[in-house]
C-alpha positions as CSV (number, residue, x, y, z in Angstrom):
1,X,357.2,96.4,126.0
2,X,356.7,97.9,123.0
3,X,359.9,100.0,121.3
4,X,359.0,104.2,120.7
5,X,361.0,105.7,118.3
6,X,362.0,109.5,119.6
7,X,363.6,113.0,118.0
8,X,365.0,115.8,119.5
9,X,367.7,118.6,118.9
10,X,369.7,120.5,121.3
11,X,371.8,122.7,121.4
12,X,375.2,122.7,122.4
13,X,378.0,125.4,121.9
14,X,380.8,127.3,123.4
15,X,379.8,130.5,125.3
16,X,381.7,132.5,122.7
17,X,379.9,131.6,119.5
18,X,376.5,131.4,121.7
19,X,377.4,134.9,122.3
20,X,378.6,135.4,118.2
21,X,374.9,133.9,117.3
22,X,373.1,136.4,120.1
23,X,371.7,133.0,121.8
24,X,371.3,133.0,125.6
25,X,372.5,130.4,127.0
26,X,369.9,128.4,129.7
27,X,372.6,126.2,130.9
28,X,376.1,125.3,131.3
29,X,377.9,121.8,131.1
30,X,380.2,121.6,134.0
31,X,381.0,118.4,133.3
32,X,380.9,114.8,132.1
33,X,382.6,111.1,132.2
34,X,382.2,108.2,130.7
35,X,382.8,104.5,132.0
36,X,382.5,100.6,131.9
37,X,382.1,97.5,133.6
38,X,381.6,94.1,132.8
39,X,378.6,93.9,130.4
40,X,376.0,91.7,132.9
41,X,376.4,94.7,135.4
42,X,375.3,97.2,133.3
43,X,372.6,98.6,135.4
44,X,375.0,100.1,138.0
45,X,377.1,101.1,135.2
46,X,376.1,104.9,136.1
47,X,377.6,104.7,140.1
48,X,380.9,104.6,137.7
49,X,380.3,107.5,135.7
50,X,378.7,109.7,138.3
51,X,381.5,110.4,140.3
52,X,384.0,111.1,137.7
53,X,381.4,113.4,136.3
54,X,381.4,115.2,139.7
55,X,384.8,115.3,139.8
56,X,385.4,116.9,136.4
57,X,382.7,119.1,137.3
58,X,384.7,120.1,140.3
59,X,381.6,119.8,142.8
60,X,380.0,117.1,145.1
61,X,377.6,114.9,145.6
62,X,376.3,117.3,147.9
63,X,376.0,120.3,145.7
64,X,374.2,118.1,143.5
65,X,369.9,119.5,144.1
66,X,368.5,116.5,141.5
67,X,369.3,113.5,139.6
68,X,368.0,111.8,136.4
69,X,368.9,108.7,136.1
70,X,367.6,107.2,132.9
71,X,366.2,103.3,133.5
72,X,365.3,100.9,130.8
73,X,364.5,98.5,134.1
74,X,363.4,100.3,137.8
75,X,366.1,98.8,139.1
76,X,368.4,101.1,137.9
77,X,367.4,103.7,139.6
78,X,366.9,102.0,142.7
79,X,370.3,100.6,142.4
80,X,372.5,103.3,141.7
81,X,370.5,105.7,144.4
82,X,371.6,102.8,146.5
83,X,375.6,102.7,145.6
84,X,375.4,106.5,145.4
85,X,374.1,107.6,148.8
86,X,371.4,109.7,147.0
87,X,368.1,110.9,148.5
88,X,365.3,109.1,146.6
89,X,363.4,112.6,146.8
90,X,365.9,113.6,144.2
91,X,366.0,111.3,142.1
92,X,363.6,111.2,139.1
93,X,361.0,113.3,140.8
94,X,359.1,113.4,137.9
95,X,358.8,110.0,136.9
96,X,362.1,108.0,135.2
97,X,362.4,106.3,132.0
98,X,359.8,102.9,132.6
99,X,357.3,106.4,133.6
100,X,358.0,108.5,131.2
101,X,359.1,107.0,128.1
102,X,362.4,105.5,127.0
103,X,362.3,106.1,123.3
104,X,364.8,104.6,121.5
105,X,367.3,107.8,119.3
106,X,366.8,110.6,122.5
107,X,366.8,109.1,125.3
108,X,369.7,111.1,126.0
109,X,368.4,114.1,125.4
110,X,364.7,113.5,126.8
111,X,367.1,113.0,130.3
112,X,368.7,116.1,129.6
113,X,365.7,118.0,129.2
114,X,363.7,116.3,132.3
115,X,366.5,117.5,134.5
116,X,366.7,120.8,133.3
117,X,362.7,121.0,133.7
118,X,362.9,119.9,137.2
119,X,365.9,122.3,138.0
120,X,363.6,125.3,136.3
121,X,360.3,124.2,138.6
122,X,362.5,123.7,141.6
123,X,364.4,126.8,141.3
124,X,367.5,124.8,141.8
125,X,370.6,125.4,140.3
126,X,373.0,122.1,139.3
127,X,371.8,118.6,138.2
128,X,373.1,115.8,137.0
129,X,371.6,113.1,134.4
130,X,373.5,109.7,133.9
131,X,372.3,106.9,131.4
132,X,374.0,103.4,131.1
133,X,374.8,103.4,127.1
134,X,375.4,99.5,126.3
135,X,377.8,97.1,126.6
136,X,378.2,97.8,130.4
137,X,378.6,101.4,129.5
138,X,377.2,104.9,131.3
139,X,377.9,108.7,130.6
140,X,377.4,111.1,132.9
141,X,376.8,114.6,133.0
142,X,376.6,117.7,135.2
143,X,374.3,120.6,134.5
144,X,374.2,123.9,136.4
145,X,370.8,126.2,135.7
146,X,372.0,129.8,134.1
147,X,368.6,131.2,134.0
């Protein structure tokens, strides 16, 4: 397959400057993790991360409406939906990575933004995207929609 380079911004601050620069906020983080397994298992890297995520984010599984899980293989997905107890339905609704691109410099963000998109055309409120990072690596985040 061919490699896409990618750009994108975000922005990320604390709700007291956001308020300082007069930006509304769309969304909150509620939490994150990070964590690691043996390199050759990266692709159920993010089962790790996920749960710590939630955890720090102090909700469940269960209060999570949608996932993003970012795939440079379909078996990701598949795979952590599997170790994860998640409901297909909510995974990658609109398409994941192999769909909708995997660009190489945002594929962090592009995540990010897909699950916020689906939580604004789903009128749902918390999300959580997760993205194995390398070396057996996979962060985690939780999102919940303000707007």
């Amino acid at each position: 397959s061919p490699l896409n380079d990618g750009a994108c911004a975000m922005i990320v601050a604390s709700a007291e400057r956001a308020n300082e620069l007069g930006i509304k906020p769309i969304a909150k983080i509620l939490g994150f993790a990070d964590a690691a397994q043996d390199p050759v298992e990266f692709t159920t890297a993010p089962a790790l991360a996920v749960p710590i995520a939630l955890k720090n984010a102090g909700v469940q599984n269960s209060d999570v409406d949608y996932h993003e899980i970012n795939e440079a293989f379909a078996v990701v997905a598949l795979a952590n939906i599997k170790l994860l107890d998640l409901d297909p339905a909510r995974v990658n609704v609109n398409g994941g990575a192999v769909a909708l691109g995997h660009p190489i410099g945002m594929s962090g963000a592009r995540i990010m933004g897909t699950l916020y998109n689906v939580l604004c055309d789903q009128d749902a409120t918390i999300g959580c995207a997760s993205i194995c990072n390398g070396g057996g690596g996979a962060s985690a985040i939780v999102l919940e929609r303000l707007e």
